[in-house]
C-alpha positions as a Markdown table, in Angstrom:
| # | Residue | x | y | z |
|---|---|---|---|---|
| 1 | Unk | 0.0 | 0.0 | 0.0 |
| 2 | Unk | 1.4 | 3.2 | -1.2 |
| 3 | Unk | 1.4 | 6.1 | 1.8 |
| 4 | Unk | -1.2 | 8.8 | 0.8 |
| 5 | Unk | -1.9 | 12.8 | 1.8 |
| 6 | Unk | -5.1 | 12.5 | 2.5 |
| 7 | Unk | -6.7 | 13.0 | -0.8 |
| 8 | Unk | -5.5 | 9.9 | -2.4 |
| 9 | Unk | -2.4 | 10.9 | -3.8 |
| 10 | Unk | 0.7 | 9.2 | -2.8 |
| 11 | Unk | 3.1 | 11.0 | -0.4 |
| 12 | Unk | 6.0 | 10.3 | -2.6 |
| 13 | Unk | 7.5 | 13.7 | -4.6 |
| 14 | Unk | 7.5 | 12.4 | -8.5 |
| 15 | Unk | 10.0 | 13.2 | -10.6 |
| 16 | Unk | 10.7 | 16.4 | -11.8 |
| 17 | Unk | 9.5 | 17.4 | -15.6 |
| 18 | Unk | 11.8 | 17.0 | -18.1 |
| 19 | Unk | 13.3 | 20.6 | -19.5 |
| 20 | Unk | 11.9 | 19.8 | -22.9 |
| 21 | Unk | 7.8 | 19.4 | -21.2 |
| 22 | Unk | 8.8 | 22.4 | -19.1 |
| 23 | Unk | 9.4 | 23.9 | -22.3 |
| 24 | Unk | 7.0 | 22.7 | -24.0 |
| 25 | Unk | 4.1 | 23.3 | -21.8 |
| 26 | Unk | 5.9 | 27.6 | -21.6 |
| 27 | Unk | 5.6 | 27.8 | -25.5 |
| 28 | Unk | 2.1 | 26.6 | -25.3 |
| 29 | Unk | 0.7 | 29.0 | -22.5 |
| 30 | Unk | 2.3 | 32.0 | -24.2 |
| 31 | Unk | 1.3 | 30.9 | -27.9 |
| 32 | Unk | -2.1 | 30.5 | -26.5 |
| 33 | Unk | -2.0 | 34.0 | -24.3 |
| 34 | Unk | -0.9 | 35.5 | -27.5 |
| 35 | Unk | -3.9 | 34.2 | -29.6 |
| 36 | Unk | -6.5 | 34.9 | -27.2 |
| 37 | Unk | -4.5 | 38.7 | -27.0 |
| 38 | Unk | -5.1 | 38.5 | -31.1 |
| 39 | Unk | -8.4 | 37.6 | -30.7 |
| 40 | Unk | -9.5 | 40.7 | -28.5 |
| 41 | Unk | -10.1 | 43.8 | -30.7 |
| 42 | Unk | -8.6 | 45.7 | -28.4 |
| 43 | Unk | -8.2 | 49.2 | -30.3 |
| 44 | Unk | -6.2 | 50.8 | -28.1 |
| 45 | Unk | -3.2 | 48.4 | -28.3 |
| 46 | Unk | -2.8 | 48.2 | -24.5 |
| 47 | Unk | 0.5 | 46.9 | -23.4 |
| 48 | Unk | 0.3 | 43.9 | -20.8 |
| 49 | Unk | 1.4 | 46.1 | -17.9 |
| 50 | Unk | -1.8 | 48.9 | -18.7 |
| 51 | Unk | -4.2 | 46.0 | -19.3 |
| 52 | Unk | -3.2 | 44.3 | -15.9 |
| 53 | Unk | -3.2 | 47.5 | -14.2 |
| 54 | Unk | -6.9 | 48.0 | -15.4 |
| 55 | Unk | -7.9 | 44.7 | -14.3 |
| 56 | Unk | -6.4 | 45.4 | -10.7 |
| 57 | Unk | -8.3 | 48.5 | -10.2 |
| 58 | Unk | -11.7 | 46.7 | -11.5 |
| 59 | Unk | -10.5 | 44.1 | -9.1 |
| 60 | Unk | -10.1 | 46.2 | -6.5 |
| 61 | Unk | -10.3 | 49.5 | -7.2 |
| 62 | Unk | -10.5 | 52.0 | -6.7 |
| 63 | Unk | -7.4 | 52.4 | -5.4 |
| 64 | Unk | -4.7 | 54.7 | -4.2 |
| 65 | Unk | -1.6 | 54.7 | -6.7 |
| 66 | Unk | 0.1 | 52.9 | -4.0 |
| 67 | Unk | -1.5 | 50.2 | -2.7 |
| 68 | Unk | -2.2 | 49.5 | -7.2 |
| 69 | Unk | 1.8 | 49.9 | -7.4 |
| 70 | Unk | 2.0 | 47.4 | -4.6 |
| 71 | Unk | -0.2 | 45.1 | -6.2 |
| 72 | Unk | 1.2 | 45.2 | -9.5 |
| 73 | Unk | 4.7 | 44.8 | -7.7 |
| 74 | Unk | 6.1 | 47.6 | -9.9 |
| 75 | Unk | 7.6 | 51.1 | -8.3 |
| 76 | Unk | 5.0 | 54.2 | -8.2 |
| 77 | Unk | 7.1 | 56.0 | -11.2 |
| 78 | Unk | 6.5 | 53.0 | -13.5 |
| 79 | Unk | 3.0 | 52.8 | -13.0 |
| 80 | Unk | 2.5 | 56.4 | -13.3 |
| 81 | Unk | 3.7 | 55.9 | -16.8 |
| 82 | Unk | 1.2 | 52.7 | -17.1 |
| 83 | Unk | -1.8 | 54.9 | -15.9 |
| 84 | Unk | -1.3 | 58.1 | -18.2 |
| 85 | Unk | -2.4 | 56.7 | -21.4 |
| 86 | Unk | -5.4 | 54.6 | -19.8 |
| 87 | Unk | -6.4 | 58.2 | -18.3 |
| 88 | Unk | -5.9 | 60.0 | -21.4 |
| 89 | Unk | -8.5 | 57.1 | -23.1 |
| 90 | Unk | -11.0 | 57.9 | -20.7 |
| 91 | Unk | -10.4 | 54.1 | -19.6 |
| 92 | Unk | -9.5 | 55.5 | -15.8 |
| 93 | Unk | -10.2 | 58.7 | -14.0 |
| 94 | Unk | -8.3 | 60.1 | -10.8 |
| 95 | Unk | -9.9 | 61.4 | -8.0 |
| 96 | Unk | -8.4 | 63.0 | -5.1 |
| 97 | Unk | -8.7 | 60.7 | -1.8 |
| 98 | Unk | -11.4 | 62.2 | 0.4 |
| 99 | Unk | -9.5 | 60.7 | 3.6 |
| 100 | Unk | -5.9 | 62.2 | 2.6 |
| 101 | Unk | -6.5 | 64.9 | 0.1 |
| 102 | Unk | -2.9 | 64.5 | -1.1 |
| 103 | Unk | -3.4 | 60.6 | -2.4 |
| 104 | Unk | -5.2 | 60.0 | -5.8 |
| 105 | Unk | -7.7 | 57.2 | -6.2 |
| 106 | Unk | -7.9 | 55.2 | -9.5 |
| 107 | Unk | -10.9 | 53.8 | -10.5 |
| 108 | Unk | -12.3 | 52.4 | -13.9 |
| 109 | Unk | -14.8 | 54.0 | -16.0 |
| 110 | Unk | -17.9 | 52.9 | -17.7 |
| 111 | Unk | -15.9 | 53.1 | -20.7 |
| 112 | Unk | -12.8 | 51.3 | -19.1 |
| 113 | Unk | -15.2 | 48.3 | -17.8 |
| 114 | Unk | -16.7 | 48.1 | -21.5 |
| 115 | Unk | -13.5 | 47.3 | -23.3 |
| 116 | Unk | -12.9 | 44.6 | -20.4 |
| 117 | Unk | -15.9 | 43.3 | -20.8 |
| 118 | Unk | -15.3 | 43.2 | -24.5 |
| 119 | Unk | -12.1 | 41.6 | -24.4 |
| 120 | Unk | -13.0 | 38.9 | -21.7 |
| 121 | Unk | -15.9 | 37.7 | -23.8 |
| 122 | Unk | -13.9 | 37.7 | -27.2 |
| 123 | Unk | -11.0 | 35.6 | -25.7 |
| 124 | Unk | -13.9 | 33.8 | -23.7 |
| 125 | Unk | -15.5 | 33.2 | -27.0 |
| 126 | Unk | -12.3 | 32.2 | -28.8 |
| 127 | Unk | -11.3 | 29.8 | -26.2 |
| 128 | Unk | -14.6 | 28.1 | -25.9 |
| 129 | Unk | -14.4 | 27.7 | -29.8 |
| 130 | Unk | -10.9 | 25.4 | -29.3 |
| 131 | Unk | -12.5 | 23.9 | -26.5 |
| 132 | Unk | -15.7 | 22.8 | -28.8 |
| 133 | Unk | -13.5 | 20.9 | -30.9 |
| 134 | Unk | -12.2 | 18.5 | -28.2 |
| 135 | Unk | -13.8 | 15.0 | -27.6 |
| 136 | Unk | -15.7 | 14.6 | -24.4 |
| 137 | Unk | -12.4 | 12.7 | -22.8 |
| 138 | Unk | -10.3 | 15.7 | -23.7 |
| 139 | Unk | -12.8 | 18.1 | -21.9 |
| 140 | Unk | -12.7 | 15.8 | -18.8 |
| 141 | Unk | -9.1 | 16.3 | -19.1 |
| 142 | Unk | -8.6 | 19.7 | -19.4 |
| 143 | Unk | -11.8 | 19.8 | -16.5 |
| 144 | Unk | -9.5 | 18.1 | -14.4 |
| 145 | Unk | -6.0 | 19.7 | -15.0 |
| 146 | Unk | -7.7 | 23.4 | -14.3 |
| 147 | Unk | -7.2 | 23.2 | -10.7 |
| 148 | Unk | -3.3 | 22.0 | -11.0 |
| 149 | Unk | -2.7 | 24.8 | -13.9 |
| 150 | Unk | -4.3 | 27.2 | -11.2 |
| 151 | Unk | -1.4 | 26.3 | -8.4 |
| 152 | Unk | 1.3 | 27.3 | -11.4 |
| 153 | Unk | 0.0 | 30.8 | -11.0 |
| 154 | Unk | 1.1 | 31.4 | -7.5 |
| 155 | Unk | 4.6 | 31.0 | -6.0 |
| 156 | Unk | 4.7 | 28.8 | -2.5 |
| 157 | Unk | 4.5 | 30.6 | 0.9 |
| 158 | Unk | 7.6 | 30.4 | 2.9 |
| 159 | Unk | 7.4 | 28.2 | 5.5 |
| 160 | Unk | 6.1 | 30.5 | 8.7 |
| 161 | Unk | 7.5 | 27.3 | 11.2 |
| 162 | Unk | 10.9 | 26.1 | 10.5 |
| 163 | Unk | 11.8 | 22.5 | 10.1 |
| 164 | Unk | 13.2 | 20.8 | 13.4 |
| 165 | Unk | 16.5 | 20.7 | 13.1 |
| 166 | Unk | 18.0 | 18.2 | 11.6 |
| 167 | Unk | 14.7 | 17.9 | 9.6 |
| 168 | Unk | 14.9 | 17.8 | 5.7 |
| 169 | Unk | 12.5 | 18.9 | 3.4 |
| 170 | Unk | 13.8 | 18.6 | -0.5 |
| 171 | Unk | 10.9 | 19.9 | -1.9 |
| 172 | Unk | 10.7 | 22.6 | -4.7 |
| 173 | Unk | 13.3 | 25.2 | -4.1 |
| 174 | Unk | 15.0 | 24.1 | -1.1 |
| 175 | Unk | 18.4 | 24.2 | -0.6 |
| 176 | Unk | 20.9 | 21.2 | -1.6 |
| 177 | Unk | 21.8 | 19.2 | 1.2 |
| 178 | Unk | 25.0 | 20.1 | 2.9 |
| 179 | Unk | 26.8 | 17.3 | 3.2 |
């Protein structure tokens, strides 16, 4: 009997991918992120850093340009430079904080949650056109890989409790053993 996490999966670390499926599965996430970019008729020609930004503030918003500068992990000079053309299509507006009158806050504009609207359904309906011409099995697939691709998208937390000494952990990023 194989020792298991609780969910049914065996305890054991598999092997890691080989560089050619880590490469492979990269140039199919950015060919595909570059089609569905294509497939958006996206006017404007928004960079990745202005559309994320928009997104953030929709997300979130609105926001001061700090906490938006935090979130996009970028400094407040860069983004500055992001926000000005958004602004300048009417996509974002700046208000001034009415709790600290020096802060701006960013929000998106009726016209700025159109064109994301627009450009989530037209990837939305690009992607569920691929997706139509998979057989039921491939669906199930995909289905079922979703939640695995999702984990890709964030790095692991740092361990808050170290290891007792003497422990060894060997997973993802640790350290090589001293030895």
């Amino acid at each position: 009997m194989t020792p298991s996490d609780g969910r049914g999966a065996s305890a054991e670390q598999p092997a890691p991918p080989s560089s050619s499926a880590v490469a492979r599965l990269r140039l199919i996430v950015a060919r595909l992120y570059r089609q569905l970019a294509q497939a958006s008729g996206d006017d404007l020609n928004l960079t990745y850093a202005q559309l994320s930004a928009l997104v953030r503030v929709q997300e979130y918003g609105p926001l001061r340009l700090g906490e938006l500068a935090a979130r996009e992990q970028v400094a407040a000079p860069t983004l500055t430079r992001t926000l000005r053309p958004l602004a300048a299509a009417g996509l974002l507006s700046k208000e001034p904080d009415p709790q600290d009158g020096r802060s701006l806050l960013v929000s998106v504009t009726p016209d700025g949650a159109d064109l994301l609207g627009r450009i989530r359904r037209e990837r939305s309906e690009l992607l569920a056109r691929r997706m139509a011409r998979l057989t039921a099995e491939q669906t199930a697939t995909l289905m079922a890989a979703l939640p695995v691709l999702e984990l890709l998208l964030t790095e692991p937390e740092p361990r808050s409790d170290p290891a007792p000494h003497g422990a060894r952990d060997d997973g993802p990023g640790s350290p090589p053993a001293q030895g």
